[in-house]
C-alpha positions as CSV (number, residue, x, y, z in Angstrom):
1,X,-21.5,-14.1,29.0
2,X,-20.0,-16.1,31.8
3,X,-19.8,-19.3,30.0
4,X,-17.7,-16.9,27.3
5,X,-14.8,-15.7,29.8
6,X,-15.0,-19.8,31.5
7,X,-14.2,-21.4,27.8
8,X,-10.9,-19.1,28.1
9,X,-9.9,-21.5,30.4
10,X,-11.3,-24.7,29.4
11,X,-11.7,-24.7,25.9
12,X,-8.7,-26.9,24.4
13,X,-5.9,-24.0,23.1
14,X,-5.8,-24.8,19.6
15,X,-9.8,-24.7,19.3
16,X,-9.5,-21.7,21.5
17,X,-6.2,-20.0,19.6
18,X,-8.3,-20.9,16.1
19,X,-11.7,-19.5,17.1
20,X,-9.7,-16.2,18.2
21,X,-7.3,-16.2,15.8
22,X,-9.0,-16.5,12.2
23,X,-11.2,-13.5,13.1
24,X,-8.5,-12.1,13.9
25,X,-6.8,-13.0,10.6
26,X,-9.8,-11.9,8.2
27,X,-10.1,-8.6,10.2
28,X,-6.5,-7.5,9.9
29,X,-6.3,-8.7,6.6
30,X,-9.4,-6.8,5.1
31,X,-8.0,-3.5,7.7
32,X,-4.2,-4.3,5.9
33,X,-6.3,-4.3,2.3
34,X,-7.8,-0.8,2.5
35,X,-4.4,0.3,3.7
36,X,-3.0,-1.0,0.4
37,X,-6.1,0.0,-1.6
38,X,-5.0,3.5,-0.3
39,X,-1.7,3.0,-1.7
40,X,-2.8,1.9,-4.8
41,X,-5.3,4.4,-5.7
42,X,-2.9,7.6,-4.6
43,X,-0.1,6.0,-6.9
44,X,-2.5,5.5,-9.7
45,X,-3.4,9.0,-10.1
46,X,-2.6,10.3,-13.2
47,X,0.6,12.4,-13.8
48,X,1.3,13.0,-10.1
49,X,1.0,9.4,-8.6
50,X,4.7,8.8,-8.3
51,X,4.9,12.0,-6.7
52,X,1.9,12.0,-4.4
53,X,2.7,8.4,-2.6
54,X,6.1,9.4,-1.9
55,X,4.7,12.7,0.0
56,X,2.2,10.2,1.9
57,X,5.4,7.8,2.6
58,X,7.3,10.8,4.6
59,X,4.4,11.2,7.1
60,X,4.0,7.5,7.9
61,X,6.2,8.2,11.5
62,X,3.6,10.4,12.4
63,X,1.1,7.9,11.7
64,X,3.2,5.5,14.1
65,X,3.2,7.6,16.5
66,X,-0.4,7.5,16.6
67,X,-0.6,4.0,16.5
68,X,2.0,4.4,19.4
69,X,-0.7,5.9,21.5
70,X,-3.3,3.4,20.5
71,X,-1.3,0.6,21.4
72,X,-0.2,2.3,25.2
73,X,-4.0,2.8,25.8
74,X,-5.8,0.0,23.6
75,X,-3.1,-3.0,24.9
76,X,-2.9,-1.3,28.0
77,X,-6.1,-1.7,28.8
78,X,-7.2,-4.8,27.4
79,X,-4.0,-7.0,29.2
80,X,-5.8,-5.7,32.1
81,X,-9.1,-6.9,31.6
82,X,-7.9,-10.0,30.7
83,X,-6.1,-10.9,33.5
84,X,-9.0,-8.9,35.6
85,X,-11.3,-11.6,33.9
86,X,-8.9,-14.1,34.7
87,X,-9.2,-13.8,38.4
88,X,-12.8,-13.4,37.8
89,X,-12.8,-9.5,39.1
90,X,-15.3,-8.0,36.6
91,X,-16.0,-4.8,38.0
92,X,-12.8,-4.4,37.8
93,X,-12.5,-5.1,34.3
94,X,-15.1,-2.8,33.5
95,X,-12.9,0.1,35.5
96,X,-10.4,-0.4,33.3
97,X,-12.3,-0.4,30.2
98,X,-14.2,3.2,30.9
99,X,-10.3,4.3,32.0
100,X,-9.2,2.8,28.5
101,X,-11.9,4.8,26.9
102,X,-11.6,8.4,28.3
103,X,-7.6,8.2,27.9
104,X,-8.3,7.7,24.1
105,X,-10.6,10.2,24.1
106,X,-8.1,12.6,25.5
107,X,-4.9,11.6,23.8
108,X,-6.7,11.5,20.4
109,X,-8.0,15.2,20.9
110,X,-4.8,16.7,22.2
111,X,-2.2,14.7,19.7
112,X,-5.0,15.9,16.9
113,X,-4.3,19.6,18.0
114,X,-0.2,19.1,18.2
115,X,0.2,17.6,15.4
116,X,-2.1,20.0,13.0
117,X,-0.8,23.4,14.5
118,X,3.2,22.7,15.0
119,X,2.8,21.3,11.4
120,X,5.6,23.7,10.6
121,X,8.3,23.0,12.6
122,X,8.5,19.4,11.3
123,X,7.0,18.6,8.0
124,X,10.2,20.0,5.9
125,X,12.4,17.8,8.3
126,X,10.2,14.5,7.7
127,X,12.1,13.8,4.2
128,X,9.6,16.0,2.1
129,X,10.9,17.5,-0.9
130,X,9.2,20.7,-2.4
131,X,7.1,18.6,-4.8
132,X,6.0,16.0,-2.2
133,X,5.4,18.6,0.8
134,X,2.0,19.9,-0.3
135,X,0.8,15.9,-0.6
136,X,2.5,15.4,2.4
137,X,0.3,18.2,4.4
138,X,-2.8,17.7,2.4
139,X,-2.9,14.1,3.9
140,X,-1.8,14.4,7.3
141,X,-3.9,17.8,8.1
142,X,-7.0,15.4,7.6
143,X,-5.6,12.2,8.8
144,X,-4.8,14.2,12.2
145,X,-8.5,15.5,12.8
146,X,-9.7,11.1,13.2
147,X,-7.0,10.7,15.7
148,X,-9.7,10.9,18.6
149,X,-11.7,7.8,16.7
150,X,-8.9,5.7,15.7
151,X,-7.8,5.6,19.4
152,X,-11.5,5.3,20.8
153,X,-11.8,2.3,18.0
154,X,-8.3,0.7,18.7
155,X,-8.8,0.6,22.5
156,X,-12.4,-0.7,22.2
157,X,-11.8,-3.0,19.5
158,X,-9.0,-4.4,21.7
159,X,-11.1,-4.7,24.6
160,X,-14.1,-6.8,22.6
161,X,-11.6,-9.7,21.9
162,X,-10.4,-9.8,25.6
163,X,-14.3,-9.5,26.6
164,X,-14.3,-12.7,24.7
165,X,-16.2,-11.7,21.0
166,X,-13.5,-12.1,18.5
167,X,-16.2,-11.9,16.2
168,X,-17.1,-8.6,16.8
169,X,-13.7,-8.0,16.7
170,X,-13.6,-9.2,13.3
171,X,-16.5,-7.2,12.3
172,X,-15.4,-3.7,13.8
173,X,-12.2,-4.2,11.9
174,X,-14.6,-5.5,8.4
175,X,-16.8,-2.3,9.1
176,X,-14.1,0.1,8.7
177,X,-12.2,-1.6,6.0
178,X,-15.5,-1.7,3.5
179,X,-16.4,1.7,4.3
180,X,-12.9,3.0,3.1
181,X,-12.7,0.4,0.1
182,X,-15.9,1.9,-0.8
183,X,-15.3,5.8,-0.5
184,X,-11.7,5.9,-1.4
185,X,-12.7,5.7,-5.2
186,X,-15.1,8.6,-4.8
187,X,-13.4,11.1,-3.2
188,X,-9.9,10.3,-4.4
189,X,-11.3,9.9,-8.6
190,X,-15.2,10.8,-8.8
191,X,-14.8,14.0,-6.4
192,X,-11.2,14.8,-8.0
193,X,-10.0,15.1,-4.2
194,X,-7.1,13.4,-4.9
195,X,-5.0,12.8,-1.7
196,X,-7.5,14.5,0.4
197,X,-10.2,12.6,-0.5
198,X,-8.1,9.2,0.4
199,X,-7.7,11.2,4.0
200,X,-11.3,11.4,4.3
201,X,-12.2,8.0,3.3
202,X,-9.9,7.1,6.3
203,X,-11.9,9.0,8.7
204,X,-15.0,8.1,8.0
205,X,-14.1,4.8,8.3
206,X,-12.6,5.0,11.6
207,X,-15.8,7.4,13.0
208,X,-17.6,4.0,12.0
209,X,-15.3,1.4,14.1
210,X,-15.2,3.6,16.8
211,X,-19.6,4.3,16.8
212,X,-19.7,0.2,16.5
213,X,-17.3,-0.8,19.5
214,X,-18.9,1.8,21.8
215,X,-22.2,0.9,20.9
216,X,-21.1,-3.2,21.4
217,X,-20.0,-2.0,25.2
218,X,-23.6,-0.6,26.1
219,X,-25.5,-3.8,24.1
220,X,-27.1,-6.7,25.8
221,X,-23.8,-9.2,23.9
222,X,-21.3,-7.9,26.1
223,X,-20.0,-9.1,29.0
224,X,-18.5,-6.1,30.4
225,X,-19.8,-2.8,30.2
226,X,-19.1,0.9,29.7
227,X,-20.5,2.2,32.2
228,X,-20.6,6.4,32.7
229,X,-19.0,6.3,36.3
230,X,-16.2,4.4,34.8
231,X,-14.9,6.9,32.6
232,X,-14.0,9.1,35.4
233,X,-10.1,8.7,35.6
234,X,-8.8,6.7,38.4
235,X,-5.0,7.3,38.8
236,X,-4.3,3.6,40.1
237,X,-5.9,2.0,37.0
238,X,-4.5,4.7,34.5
239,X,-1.2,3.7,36.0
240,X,-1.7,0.1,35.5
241,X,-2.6,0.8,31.5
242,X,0.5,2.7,31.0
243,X,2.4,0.1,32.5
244,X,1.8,-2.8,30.7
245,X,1.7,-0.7,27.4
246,X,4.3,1.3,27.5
247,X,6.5,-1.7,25.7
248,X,4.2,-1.2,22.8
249,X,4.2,1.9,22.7
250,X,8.1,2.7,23.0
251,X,8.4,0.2,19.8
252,X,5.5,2.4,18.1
253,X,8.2,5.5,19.2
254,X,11.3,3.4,17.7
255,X,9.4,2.5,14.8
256,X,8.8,6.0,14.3
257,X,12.0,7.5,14.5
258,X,13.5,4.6,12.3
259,X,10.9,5.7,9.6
260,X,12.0,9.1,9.8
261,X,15.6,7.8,9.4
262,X,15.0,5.3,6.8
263,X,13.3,8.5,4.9
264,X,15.3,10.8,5.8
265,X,18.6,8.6,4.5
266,X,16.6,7.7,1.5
267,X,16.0,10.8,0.2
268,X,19.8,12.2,0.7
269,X,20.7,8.9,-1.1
270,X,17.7,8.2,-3.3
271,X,15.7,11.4,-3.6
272,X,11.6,10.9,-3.9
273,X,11.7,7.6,-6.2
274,X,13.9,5.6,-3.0
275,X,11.2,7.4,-0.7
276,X,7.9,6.4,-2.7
277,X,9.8,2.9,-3.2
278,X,10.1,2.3,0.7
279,X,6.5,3.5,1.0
280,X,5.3,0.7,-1.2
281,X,7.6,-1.8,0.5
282,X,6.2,-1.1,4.1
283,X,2.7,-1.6,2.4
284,X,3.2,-5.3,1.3
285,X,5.7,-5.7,4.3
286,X,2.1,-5.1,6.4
287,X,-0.4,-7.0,4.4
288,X,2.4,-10.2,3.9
289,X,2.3,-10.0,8.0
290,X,-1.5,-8.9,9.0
291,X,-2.1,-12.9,9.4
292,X,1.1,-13.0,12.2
293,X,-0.5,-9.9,13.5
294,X,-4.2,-11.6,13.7
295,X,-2.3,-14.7,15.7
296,X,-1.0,-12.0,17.6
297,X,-4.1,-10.4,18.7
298,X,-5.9,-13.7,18.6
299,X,-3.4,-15.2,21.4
300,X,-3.0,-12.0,23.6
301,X,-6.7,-12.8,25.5
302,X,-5.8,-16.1,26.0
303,X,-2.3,-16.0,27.7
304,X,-3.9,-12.7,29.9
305,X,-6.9,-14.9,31.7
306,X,-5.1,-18.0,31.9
307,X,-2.1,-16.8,33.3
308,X,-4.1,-14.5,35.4
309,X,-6.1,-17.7,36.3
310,X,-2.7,-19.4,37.4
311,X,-3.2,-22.2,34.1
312,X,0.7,-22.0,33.5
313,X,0.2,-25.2,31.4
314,X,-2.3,-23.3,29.1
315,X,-0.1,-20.6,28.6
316,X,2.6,-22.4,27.7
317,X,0.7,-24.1,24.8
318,X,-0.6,-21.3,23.8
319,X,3.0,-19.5,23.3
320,X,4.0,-22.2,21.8
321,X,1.0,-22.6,18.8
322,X,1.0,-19.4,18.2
323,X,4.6,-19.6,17.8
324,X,4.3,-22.3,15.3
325,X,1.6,-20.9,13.5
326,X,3.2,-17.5,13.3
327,X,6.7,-19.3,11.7
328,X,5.0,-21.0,9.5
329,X,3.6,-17.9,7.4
330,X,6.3,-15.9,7.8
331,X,8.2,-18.5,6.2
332,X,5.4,-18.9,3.4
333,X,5.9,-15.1,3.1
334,X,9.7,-15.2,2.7
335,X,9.3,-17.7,-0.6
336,X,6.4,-15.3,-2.1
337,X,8.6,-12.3,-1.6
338,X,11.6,-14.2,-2.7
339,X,10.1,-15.1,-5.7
340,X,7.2,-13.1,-6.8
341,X,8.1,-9.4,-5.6
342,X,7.7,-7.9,-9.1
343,X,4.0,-9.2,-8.6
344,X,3.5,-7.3,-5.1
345,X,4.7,-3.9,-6.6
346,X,3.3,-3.9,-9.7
347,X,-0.1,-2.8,-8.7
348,X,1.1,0.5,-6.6
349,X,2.9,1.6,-9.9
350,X,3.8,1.6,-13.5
351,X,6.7,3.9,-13.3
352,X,9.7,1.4,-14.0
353,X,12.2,3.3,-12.4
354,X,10.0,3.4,-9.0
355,X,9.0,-1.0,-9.5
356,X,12.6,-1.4,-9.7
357,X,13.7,0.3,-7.1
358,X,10.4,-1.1,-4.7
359,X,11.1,-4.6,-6.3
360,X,15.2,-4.7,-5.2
361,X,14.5,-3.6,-2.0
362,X,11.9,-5.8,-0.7
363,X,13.7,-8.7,-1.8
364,X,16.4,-7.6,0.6
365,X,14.0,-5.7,3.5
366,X,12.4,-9.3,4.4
367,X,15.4,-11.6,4.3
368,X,15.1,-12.2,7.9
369,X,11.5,-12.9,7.5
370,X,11.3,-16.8,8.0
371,X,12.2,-15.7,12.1
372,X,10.1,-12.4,12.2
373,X,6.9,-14.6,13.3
374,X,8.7,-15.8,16.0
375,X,9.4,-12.3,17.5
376,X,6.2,-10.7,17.1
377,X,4.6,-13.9,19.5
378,X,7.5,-13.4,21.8
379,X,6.8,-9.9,22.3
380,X,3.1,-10.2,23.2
381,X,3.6,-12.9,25.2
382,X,5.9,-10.6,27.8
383,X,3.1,-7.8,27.2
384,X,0.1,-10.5,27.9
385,X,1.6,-11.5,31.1
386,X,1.9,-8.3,32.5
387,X,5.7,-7.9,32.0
388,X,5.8,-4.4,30.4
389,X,9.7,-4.4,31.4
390,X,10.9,-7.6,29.3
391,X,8.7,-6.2,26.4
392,X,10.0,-2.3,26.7
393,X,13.8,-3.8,26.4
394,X,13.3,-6.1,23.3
395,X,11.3,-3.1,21.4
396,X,14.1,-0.9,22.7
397,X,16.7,-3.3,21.2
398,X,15.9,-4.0,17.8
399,X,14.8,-0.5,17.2
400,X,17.1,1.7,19.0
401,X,20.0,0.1,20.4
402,X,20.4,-1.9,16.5
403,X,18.5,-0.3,13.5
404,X,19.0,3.0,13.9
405,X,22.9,2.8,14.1
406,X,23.3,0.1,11.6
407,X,21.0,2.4,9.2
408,X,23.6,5.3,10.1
409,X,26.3,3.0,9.2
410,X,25.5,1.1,6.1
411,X,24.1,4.3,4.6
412,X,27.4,6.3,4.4
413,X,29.0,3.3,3.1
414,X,26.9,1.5,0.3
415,X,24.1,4.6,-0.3
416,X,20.4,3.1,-0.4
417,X,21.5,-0.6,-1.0
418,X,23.5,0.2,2.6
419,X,19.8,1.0,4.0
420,X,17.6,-1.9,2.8
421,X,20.3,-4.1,4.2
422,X,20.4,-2.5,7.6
423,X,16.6,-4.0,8.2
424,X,17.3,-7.6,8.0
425,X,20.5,-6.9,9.6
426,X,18.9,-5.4,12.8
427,X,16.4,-8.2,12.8
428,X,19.0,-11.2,13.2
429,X,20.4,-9.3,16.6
430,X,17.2,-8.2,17.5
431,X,15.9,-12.7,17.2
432,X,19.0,-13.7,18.8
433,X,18.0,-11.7,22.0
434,X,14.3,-12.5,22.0
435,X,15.3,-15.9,22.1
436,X,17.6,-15.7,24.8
437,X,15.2,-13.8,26.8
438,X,12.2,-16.3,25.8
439,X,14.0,-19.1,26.8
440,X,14.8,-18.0,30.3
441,X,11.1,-16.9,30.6
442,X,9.6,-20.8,29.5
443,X,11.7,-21.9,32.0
444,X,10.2,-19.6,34.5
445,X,6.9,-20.7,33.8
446,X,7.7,-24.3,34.0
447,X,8.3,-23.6,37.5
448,X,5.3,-21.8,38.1
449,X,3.4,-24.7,36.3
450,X,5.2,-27.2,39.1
451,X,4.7,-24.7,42.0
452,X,0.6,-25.0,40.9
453,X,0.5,-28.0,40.4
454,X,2.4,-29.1,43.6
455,X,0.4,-26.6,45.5
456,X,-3.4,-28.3,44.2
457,X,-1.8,-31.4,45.2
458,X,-1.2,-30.3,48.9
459,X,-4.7,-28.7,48.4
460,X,-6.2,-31.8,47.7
461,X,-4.6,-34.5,50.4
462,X,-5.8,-31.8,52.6
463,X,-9.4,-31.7,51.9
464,X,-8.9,-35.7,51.4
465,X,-7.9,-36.1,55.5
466,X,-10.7,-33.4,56.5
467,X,-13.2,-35.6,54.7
468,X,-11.9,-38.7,55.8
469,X,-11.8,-37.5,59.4
């Protein structure tokens, strides 16, 4: 398992970015599929299908906010065995992993328990209407009660690829996908379970990931372990997780409270069909991007031990690959959308009012897309390196300081069109400040790649005069 966390910083990048990557890619593609397959089975249902994937749509920011949490503990945590790896500390690493674990285990319990019992309070205020209310509880009552797995499974999962098995990764992510595919037809048709039964197919398959990652941890293929002792909290390396992924997580917050604005908006404006039509559109808008995210996720280990190895060079070729790689589908997505979008919404419905509407509006959701790739590597590249900072103010920017108000904005003035508009619009600000701020940042690292190197070369004329004396 040593020779696995040395190749991190020897293998070439683009072998290295390719073997982590297209796992990666397969894994997030299949996980993005029984997303979709969810989608497409709750808006097939007969009679109510229209009505029942617009009630699922309005509790997607709850399901961000989950993913929120993930990501703080999950990202948090693997960043920091990464880098732990990097400077070839692997206790260390293996703190931070049982530290990882527990805080899932806690969060997922506790956020289960808020979200089922002060269901009340928010659920009429999420852009429900009184047809799509009951859907909208049915789902997320069951939904809530795998919070603890997903998070167990997310931060685990996480941790494999920076433990250097990408493969496993790919196979967690493969094991959960099937097992939903599988069971979503019947509970949600052969049980007559309807939206329930897709919520338990989602369970299930996350009680799977989570049983394979944990079980990975404690085998004789990993390189770090879980070890008991480790999962006692340790304030120092808790501190450390929530540092580095609290950027994450405040985008998973802004993400959330856009989607609760976009709905919100959509159904003053639009009523259910502009709701279930923006449901649909965040479904393709995933599954067109889930091989940007599997770049993403295949990169993040790689810039982590090299950077925490002090291989500035590798780093920097990494960023940029991924960078080019990431451009390059978005772009490829862009034309599909552009030109086929009729064909991506078809399969969610029949209803022609609801295609139109999904049809219009992702034509004019991605039209920033060709620069999206860019901004998603950007963003873990500040998290990888342990700048939580830098990636807290670019997820603040695009969602907060931009979308938000532009959403306010175009909404009063141009009604639902207003609001598909304000998403591309918040995008070309949001790129213009990544860039800025990536920019400074390479040339930062170019100067740590000359301090390096110009420190090995003093390193080296010195042990050249001891040997020659």
């Amino acid at each position: 398992m040593k020779e696995k966390h040395k190749e991190m910083g020897e293998q070439p990048i683009g072998q290295l970015l390719l073997k982590f990557s297209l796992p990666a890619m397969i894994g997030m593609f299949v996980n993005a599929l029984y997303n979709i397959v969810d989608r497409i089975y709750i808006g097939n249902i007969p009679e109510i299908g229209p009505v029942a994937i617009a009630g699922v749509g309005v509790v997607f920011p709850i399901m961000i906010i989950s993913l929120g949490f993930c990501l703080l503990i999950g990202l948090g945590g693997a960043t920091n065995i990464s880098i732990s790896l990097g400077r070839k500390r692997k206790d260390l690493a293996e703190k931070f992993l049982g530290n990882a674990t527990s805080l899932s285990i806690i969060f997922g319990i506790v956020l289960s328990f808020i979200i089922i019992f002060t269901m009340d309070l928010y659920i009429g205020k999420l852009g429900t209407s009184p047809v799509t209310e009951p859907f909208a509880r049915d789902y997320l009552t069951i939904v809530a009660l795998g919070f603890p797995f997903l998070m167990v499974g997310y931060a685990t999962n996480a941790a494999v690829r920076s433990d250097g098995n990408p493969k496993i990764s790919m196979i967690t992510l493969l094991l959960g996908a099937i097992t939903n595919i599988i069971l979503d037809p019947i509970f949600i048709f052969g049980l007559n379970l309807g939206v329930k039964g897709a919520a338990l197919a989602t369970i299930i398959s996350q009680i799977v990931s989570a049983i394979w990652t944990v079980g990975y941890f404690t085998s004789k293929f990993s390189g770090i372990k879980l070890h008991l002792k480790n999962l006692l909290l340790e304030w120092e390396k808790v501190k450390e997780i929530f540092i580095i992924g609290a950027g994450p997580f405040v985008l998973q917050l802004g993400s959330s409270a856009v989607n609760f604005i976009l709905n919100s908006s959509l159904m003053k404006y639009g009523g259910d069909t502009a709701v279930g039509a923006m449901t649909i559109v965040n479904a393709v808008n995933t599954f067109i991007l889930m091989p940007i995210f599997g770049i993403n996720q295949g990169v993040q280990p790689i810039l982590g031990f090299n950077y925490g190895a002090r291989f500035f060079h590798r780093v920097r070729q990494a960023f940029i690959l991924a960078v080019k790689g990431a451009v390059t589908i978005s772009t490829i997505g862009f034309l599909a959308i552009q030109f086929l979008s009729k064909y991506f919404i078809v399969i969610f419905t029949s209803n022609p009012e609801l295609l139109d509407a999904a049809s219009k509006g992702l034509k004019i959701f991605t039209l920033m897309f060709p620069f999206i790739g860019f901004q998603i590597i950007a963003a873990v590249y500040f998290q990888a390196i342990g700048k939580p900072k830098t990636t807290m103010f670019l997820s603040l920017s695009r969602q907060v300081l931009f979308l938000i108000p532009i959403v306010l904005i175009f909404s009063r003035i141009w009604g639902v069109r207003g609001i598909w508009m304000a998403v591309p619009s918040a995008d070309i600000l949001s790129v213009i400040v990544t860039f800025i701020m990536t920019k400074k940042e390479m040339k930062n690292l170019k100067f740590l790649e000359n301090e390096e190197d110009l420190r090995k070369n003093v390193n080296e004329n010195q042990s050249t005069r001891e040997s020659t004396n």
